[in-house]
PDB file of N, CA, C and O in Angstrom:
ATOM      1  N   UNK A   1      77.017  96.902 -24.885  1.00  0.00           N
ATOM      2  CA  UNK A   1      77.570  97.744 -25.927  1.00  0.00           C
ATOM      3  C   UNK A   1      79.001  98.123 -25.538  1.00  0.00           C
ATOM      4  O   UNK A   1      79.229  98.405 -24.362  1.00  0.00           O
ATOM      5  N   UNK A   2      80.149  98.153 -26.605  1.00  0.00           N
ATOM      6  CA  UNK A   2      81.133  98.091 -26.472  1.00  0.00           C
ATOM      7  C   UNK A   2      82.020  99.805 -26.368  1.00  0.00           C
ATOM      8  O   UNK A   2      82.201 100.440 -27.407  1.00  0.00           O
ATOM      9  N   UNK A   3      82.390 100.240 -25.288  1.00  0.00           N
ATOM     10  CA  UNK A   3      82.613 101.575 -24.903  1.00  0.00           C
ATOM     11  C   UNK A   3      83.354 102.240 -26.227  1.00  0.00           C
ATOM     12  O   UNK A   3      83.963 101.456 -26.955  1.00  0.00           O
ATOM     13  N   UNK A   4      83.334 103.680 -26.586  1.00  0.00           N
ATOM     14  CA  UNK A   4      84.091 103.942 -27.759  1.00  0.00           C
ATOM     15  C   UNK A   4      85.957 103.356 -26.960  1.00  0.00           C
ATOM     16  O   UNK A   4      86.240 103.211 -25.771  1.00  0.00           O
ATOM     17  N   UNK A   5      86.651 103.205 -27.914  1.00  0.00           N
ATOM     18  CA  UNK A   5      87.887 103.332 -27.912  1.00  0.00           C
ATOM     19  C   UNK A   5      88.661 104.850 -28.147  1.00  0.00           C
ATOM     20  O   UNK A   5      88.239 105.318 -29.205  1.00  0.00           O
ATOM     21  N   UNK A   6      89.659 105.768 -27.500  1.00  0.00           N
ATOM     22  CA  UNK A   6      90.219 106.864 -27.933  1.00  0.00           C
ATOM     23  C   UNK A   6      91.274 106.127 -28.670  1.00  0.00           C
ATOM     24  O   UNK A   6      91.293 104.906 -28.512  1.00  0.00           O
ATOM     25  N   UNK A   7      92.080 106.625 -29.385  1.00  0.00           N
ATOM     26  CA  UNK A   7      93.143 106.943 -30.715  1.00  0.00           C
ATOM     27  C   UNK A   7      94.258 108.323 -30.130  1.00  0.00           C
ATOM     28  O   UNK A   7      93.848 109.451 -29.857  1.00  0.00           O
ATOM     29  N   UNK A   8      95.030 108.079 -30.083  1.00  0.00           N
ATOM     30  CA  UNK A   8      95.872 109.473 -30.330  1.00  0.00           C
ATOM     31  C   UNK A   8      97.103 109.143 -31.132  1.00  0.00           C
ATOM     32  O   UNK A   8      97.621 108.026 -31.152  1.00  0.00           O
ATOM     33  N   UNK A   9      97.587 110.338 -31.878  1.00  0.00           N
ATOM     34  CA  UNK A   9      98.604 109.984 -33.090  1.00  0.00           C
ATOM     35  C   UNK A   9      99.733 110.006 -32.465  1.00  0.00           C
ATOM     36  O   UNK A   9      99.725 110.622 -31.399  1.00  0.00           O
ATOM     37  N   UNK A  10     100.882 109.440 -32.852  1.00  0.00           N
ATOM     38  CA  UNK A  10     102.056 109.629 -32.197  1.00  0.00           C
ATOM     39  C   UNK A  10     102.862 110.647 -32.554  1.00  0.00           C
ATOM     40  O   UNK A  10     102.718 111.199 -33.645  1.00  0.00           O
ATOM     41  N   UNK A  11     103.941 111.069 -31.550  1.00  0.00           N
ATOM     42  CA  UNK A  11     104.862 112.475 -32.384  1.00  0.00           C
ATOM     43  C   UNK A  11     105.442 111.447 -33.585  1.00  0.00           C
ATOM     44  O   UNK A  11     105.253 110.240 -33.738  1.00  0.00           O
ATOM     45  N   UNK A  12     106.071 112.223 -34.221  1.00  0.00           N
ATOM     46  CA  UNK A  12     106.592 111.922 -35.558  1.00  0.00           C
ATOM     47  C   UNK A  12     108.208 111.685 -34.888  1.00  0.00           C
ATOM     48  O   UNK A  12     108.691 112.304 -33.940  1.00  0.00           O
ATOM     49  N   UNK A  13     108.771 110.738 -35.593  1.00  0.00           N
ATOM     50  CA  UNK A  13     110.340 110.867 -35.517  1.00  0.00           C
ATOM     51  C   UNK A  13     111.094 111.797 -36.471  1.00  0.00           C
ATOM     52  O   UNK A  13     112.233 111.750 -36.938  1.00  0.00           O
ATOM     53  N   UNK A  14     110.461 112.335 -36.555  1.00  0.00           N
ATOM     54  CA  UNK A  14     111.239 113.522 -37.628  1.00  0.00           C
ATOM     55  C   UNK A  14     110.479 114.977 -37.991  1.00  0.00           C
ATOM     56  O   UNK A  14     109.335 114.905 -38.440  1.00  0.00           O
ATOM     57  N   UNK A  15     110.964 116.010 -37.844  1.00  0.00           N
ATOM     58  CA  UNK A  15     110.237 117.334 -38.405  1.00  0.00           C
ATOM     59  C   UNK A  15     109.287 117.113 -39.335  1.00  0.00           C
ATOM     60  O   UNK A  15     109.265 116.033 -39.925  1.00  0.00           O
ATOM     61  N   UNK A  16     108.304 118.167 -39.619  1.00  0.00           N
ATOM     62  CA  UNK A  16     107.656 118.237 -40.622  1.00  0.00           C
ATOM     63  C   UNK A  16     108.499 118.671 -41.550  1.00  0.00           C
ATOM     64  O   UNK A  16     108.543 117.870 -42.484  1.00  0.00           O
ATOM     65  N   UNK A  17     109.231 119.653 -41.707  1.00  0.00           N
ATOM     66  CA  UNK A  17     110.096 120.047 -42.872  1.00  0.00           C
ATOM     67  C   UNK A  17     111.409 118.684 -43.464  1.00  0.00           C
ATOM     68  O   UNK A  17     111.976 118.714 -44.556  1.00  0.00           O
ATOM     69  N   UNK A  18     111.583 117.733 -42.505  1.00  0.00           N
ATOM     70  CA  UNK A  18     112.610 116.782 -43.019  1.00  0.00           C
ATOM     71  C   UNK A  18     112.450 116.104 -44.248  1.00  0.00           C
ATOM     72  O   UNK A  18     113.478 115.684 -44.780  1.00  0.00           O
ATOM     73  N   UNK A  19     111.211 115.888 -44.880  1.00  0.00           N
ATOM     74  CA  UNK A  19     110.990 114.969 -45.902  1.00  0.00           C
ATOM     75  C   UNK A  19     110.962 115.885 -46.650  1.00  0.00           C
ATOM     76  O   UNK A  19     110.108 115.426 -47.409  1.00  0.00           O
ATOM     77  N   UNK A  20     111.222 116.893 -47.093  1.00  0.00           N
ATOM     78  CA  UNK A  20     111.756 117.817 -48.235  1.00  0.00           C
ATOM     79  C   UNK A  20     112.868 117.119 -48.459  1.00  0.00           C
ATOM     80  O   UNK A  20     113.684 116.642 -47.670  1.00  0.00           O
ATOM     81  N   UNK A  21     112.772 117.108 -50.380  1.00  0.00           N
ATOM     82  CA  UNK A  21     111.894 117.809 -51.391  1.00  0.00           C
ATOM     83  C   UNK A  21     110.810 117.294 -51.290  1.00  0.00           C
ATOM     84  O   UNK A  21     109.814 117.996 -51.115  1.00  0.00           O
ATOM     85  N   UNK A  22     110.705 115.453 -51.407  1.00  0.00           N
ATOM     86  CA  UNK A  22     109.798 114.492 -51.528  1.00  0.00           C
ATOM     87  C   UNK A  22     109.002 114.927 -51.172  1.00  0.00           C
ATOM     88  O   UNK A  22     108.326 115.302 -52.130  1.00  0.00           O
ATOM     89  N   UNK A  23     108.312 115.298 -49.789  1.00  0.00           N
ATOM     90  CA  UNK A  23     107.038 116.251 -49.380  1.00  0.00           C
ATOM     91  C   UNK A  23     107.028 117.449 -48.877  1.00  0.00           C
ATOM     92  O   UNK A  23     108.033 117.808 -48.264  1.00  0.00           O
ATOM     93  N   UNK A  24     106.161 118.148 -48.979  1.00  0.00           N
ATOM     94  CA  UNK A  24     106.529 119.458 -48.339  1.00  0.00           C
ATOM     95  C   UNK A  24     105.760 119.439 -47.366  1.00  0.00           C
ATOM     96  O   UNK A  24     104.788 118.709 -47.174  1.00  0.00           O
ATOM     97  N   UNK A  25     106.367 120.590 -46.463  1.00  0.00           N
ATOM     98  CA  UNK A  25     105.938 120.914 -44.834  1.00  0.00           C
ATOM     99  C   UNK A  25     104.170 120.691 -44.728  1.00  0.00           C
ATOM    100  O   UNK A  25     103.575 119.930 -43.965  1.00  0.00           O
ATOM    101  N   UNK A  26     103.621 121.567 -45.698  1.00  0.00           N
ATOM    102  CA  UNK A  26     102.292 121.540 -45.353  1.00  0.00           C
ATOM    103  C   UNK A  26     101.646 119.925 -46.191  1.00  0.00           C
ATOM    104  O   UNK A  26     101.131 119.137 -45.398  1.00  0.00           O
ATOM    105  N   UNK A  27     101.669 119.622 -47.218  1.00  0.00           N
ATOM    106  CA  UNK A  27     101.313 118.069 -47.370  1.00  0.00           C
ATOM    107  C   UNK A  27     101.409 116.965 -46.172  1.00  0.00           C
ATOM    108  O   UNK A  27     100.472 116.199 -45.948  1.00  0.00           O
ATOM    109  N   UNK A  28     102.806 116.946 -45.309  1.00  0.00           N
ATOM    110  CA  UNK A  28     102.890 116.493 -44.301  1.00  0.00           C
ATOM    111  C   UNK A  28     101.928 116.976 -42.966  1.00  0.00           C
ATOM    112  O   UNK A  28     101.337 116.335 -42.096  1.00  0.00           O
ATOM    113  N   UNK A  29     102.017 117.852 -43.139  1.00  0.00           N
ATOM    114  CA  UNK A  29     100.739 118.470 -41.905  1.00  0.00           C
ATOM    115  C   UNK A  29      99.445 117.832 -42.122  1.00  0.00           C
ATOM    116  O   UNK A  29      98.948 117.093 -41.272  1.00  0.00           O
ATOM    117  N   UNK A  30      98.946 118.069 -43.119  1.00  0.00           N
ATOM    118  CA  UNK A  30      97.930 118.196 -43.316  1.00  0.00           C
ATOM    119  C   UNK A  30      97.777 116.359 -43.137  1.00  0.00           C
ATOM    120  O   UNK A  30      97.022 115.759 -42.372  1.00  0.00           O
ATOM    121  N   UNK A  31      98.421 115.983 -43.778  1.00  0.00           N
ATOM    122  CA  UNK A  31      98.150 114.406 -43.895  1.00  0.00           C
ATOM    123  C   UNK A  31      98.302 113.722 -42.189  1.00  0.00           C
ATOM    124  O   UNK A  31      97.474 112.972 -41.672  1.00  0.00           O
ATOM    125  N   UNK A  32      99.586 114.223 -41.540  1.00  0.00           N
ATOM    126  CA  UNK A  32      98.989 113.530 -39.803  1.00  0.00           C
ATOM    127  C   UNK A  32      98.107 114.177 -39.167  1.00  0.00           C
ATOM    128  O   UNK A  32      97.418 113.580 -38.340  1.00  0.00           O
ATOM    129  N   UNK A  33      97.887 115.849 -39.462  1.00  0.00           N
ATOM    130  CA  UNK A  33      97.184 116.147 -38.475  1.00  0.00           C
ATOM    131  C   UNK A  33      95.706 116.114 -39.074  1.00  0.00           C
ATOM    132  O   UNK A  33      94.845 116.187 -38.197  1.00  0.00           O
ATOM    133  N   UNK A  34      95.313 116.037 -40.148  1.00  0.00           N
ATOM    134  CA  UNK A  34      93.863 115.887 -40.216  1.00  0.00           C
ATOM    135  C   UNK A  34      93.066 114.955 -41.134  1.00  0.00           C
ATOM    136  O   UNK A  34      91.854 114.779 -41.269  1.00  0.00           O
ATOM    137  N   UNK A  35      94.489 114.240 -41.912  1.00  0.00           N
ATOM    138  CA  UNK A  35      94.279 113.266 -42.425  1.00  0.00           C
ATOM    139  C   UNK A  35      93.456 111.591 -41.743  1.00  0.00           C
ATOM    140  O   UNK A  35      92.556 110.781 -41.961  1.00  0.00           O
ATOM    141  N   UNK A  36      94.686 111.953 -40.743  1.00  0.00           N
ATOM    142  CA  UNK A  36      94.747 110.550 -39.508  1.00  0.00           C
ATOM    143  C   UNK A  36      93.817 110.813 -37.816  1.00  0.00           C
ATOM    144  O   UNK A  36      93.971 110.350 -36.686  1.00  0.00           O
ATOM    145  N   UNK A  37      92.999 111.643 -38.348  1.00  0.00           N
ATOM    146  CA  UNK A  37      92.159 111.838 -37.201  1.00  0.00           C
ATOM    147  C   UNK A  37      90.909 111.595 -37.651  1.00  0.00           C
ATOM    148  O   UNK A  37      89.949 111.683 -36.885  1.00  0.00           O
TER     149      UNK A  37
END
């Protein structure tokens, strides 16, 4: 049986607030930090 594999997300190259207007701070949060886990 094949051992689990871990995952960890990478930092971001850019703030959470940078992609304003297009996204906002918390859409961005929410989408790496609990989206991608």
């Amino acid at each position: 049986m094949e051992k689990s594999k871990t995952y960890s997300l990478p930092q971001l190259p850019y703030g959470y607030k940078d992609l304003e207007p297009y996204m906002s701070e918390e859409q961005l949060k929410i989408h790496h930090t609990k989206h991608h886990q």
